[in-house]
SEVO-318392 format. One line per field, with one value per residue (C-alpha): x, y, z; residue in three letters. Coordinates in steps of 0.5 Angstrom, whole numbers, m for minus. Layout:
x (X,...) .
y (Y,...) .
z (Z,...) .
residu (Ala,...) .
***
This chain:
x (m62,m56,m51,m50,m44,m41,m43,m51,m50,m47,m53,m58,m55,m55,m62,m64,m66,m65,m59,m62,m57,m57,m52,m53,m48,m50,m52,m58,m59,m56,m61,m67,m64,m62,m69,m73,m68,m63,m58,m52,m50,m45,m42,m40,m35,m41,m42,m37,m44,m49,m46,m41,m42,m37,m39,m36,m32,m25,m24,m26,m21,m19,m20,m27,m28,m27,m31,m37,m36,m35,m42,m45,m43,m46,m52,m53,m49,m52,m52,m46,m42,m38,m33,m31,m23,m23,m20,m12,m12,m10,m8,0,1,0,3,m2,m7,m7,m6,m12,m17,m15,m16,m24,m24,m21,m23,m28,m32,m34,m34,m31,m28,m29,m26,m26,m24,m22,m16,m12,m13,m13,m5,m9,m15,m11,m6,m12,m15,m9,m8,m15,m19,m26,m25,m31,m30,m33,m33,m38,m39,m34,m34,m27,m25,m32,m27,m24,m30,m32,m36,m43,m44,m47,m41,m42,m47,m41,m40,m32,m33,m38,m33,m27,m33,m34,m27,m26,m32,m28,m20,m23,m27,m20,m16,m21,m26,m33,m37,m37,m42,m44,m46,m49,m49,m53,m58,m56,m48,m50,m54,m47,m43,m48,m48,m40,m38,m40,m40,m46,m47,m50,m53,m53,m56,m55,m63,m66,m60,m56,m57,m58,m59,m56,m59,m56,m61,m61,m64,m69,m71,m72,m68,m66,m69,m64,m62,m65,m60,m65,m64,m67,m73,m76,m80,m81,m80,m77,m74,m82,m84,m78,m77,m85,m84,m77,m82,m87,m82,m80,m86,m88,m82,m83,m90,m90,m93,m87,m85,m92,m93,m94,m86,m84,m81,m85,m83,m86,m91,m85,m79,m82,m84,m77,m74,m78,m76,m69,m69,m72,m67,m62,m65,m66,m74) .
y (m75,m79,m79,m85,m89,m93,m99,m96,m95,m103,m106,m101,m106,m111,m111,m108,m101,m94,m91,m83,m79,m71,m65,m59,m53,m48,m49,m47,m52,m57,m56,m57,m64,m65,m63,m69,m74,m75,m81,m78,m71,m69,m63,m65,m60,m60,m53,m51,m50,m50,m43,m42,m40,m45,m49,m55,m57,m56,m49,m51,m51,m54,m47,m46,m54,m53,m47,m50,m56,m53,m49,m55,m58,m52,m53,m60,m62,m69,m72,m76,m72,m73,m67,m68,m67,m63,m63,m63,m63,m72,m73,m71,m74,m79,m75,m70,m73,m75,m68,m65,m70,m68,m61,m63,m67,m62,m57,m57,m62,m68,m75,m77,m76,m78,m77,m79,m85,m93,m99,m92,m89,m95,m93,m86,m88,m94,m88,m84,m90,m92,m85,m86,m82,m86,m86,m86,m88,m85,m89,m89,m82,m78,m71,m69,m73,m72,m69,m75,m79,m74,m70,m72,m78,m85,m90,m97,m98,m104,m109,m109,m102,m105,m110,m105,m100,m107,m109,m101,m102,m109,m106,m99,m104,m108,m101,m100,m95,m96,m93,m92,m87,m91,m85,m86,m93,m98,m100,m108,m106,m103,m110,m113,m109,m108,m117,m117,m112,m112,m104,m100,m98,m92,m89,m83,m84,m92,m95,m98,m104,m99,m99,m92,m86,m79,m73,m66,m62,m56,m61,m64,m59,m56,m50,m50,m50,m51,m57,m63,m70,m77,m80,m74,m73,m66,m66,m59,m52,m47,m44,m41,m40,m36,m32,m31,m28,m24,m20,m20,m16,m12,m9,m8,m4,0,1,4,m2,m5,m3,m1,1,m6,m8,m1,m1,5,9,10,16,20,18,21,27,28,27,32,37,35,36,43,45,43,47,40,41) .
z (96,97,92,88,87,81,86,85,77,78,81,77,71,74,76,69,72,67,69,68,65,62,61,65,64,70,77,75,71,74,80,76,75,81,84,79,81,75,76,73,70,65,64,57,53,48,53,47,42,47,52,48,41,37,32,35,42,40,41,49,54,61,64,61,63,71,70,69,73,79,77,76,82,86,83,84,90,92,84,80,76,70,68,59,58,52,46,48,54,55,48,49,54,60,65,63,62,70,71,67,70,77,75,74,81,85,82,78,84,79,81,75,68,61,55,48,44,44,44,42,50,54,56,58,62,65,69,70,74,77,80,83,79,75,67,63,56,50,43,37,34,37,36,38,32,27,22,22,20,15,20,23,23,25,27,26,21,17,20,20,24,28,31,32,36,40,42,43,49,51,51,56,60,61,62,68,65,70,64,57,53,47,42,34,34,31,37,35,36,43,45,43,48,53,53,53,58,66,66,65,57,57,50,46,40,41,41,46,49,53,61,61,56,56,52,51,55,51,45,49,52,44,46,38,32,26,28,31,31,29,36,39,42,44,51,49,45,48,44,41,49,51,44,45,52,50,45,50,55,49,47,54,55,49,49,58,59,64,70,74,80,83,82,84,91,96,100,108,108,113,109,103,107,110,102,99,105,104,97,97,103,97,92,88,89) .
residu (Unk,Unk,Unk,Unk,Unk,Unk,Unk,Unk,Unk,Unk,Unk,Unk,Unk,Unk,Unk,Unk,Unk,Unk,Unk,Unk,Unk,Unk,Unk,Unk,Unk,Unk,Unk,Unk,Unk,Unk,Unk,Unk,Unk,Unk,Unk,Unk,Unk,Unk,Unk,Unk,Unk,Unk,Unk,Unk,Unk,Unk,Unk,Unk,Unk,Unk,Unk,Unk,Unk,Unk,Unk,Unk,Unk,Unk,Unk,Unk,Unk,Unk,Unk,Unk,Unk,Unk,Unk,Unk,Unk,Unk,Unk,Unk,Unk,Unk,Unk,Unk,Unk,Unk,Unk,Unk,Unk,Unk,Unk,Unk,Unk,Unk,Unk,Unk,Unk,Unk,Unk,Unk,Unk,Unk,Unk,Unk,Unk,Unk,Unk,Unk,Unk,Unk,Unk,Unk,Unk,Unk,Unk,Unk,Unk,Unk,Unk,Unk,Unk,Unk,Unk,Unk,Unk,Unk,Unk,Unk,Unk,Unk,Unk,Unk,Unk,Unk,Unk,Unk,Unk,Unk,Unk,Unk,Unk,Unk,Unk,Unk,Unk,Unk,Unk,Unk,Unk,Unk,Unk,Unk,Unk,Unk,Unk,Unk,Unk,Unk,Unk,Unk,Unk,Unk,Unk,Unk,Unk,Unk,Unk,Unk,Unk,Unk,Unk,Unk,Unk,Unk,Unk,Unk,Unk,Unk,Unk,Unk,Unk,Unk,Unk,Unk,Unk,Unk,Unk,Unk,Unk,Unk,Unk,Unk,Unk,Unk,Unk,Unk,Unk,Unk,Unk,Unk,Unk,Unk,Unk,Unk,Unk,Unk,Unk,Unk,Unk,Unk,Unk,Unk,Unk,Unk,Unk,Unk,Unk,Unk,Unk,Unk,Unk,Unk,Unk,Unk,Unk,Unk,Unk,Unk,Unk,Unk,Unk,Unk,Unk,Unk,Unk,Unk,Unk,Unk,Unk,Unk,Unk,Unk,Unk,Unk,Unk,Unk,Unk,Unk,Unk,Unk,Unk,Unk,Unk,Unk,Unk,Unk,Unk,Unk,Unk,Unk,Unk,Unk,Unk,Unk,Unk,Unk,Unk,Unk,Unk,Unk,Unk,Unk,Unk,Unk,Unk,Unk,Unk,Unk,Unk,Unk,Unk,Unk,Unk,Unk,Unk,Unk,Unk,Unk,Unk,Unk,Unk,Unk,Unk) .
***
């Protein structure tokens, strides 16, 4: 399967069809995505929560945001992948910002980066693209800044803050991003900036309109039973079938009933012989 390109993304707008976008934290993982043809993965800093046990992805850093790229990447080495910059890691500065997302291409092996925010970090993704690094831009809800908003939630259910969200699309297309990720947004802003802008708009939680959707696999995957976001879908439950078979193992375990003699490896009929004479000769028969 050949790689796709913005090129390809660009003409899958054009022509209408879905851009097919996932998150994926670990090689394994990422070959699954790989194996069912997933257009685009992004190793999000949302790792921050789903592998790495915080309660949001501020703690996440540089270090932790290669490592796990370059784990993606070795999983699904022939698909598009997109590397998240962590909190900190652009806001202080230009230089780097440029320096930081290098790390995730050179690195980490990711295609491109994204990182979050609107007309505030159009100088920022202008430099990053001009280095010759592919920026995509992240607007709406976003997390890094969620305690801004007043936690989690949906962006642009105003109208003055629906057109902010809209200009913030059309001052990143400008700026060079060749994407923008769309998150927690009506799906009626969403159609606004999908018709302004000539790159691909891809949603999360942003309805129908967009080019293309993106979920967190974990979720989608129905990996967690407290919390399930509204926009949401589960294609399964997880979390029930892998407890279920850790419980299985467990009482297995306990009860004799794992390992038998079918997942023992053998020894040849003369080994055995000369291992049994070996330990009488030592005394340790």
């Amino acid at each position: 399967m050949a790689k796709k390109t913005i090129l390809d993304f660009m003409e899958m707008k054009r022509k209408g069809e879905k851009i097919v976008y996932l998150t994926a934290y670990n090689a394994q993982m990422a070959r699954f995505e790989e194996a069912v043809g997933v257009d685009m993965i992004l190793v999000g800093d949302s790792v921050g929560n789903t592998d790495l046990g915080y309660d949001s992805t501020l703690p996440v850093t540089m270090e932790d945001m290669v490592t796990f790229t370059a784990a993606v990447r070795r999983g699904a080495p022939n698909t598009f992948i997109v590397g998240d910059m962590p909190f900190m890691s652009y806001q202080t500065s230009i230089e780097e910002a440029i320096y930081n997302a290098g790390r995730l291409i050179k690195e980490g092996g990711a295609d491109a980066i994204k990182l979050e925010g609107g007309a505030v970090v159009t100088d920022t993704v202008r430099a990053i693209n001009e280095a010759g690094i592919l920026v995509m831009g992240h607007i709406g809800l976003t997390p890094q800044s969620a305690a801004q908003f007043g936690g989690w939630k949906a962006q642009g259910r105003d109208a003055e803050q629906a057109v902010k969200i809209v200009k913030d699309a059309l001052a990143l297309e400008e700026a060079g991003a060749f994407s923008i990720l769309v998150e927690g947004v009506p799906g009626a802003v969403s159609q606004v900036i999908r018709d302004k802008c000539s790159i691909p708009i891809l949603g999360i939680g942003a309805g129908a309109p967009c080019d293309g959707q993106l979920l967190i696999v974990y979720d989608m995957l129905g990996m967690y039973e407290t919390f399930k976001p509204k926009f949401v879908k589960r294609y399964g439950n997880l979390a029930k079938d892998i407890k279920e078979m850790l419980a299985q193992y467990c009482q297995e375990v306990r009860g004799g009933q794992f390992p038998t003699r079918e997942y023992e490896y053998g020894m040849p009929a003369e080994a055995a012989d000369e291992f049994q004479r070996l330990l009488e000769e030592e005394g340790l028969a």
